[in-house]
N, C-alpha and C positions, 0 to 999 in steps of 0.2 A: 553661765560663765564658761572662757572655752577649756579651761585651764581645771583641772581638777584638783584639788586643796586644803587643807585645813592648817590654822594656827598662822592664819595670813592678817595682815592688815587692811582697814577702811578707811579713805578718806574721801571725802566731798568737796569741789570746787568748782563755783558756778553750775550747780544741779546734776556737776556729773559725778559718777560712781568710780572710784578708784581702786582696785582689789593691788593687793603690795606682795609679792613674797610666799612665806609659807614652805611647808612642804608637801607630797605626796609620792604616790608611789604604785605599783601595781600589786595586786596580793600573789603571794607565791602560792607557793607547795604547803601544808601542816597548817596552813591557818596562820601563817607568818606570812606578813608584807614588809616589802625594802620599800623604804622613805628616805627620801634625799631634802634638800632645801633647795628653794628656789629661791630666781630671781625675777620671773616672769612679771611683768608688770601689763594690767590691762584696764581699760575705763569703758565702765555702761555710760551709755545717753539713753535714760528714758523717754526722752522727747522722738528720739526714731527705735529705740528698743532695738540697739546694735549692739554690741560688742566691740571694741577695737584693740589689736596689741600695738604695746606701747615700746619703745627702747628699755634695753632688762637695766638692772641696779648692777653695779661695779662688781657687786657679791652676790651670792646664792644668803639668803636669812627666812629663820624661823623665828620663831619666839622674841620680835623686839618691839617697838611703837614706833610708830609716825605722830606729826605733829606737822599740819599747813601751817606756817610763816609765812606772809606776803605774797600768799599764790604759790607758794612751792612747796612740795612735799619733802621734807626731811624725813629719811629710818635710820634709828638711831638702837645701838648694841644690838642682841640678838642670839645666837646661836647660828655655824654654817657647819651643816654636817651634809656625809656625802656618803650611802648607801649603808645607812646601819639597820639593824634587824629590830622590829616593834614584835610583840606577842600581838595576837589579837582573840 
């Protein structure tokens, strides 16, 4: 995935792989990393084992669910947070 991430969303359509959102971040100093949330949106094809980025989501989100309706991906609530401090 090109996108490095956790607490992101999956979805499937038509056998491709959808990664949603999320956040990440680079580790600092003391064992602390700054994690933001995204909006990055990207889809595997198994069938050529690519990657592709896709157009981002209107907002940066963590923590929400998606749901395919009729071929479209809806993310729905969430969390948007923008450089806060995790312990690790």
């Amino acid at each position: 995935m090109p996108t490095s991430r956790q607490e992101f969303q999956t979805e499937v359509i038509d056998g491709k792989i959808y990664a949603i959102g999320g956040y990440s971040g680079p580790l600092g100093t003391n064992n602390i990393s700054r994690v933001g949330s995204l909006s990055v949106v990207e889809v595997y094809d198994p069938t050529t084992d690519q990657w592709k980025t896709l157009a981002s989501m209107s907002a940066t989100r963590c923590f929400f669910q998606t749901e395919v309706v009729d071929g479209k991906i809806y993310a729905i609530g969430g969390l948007e947070r923008k450089g806060w401090r995790v312990s690790r």
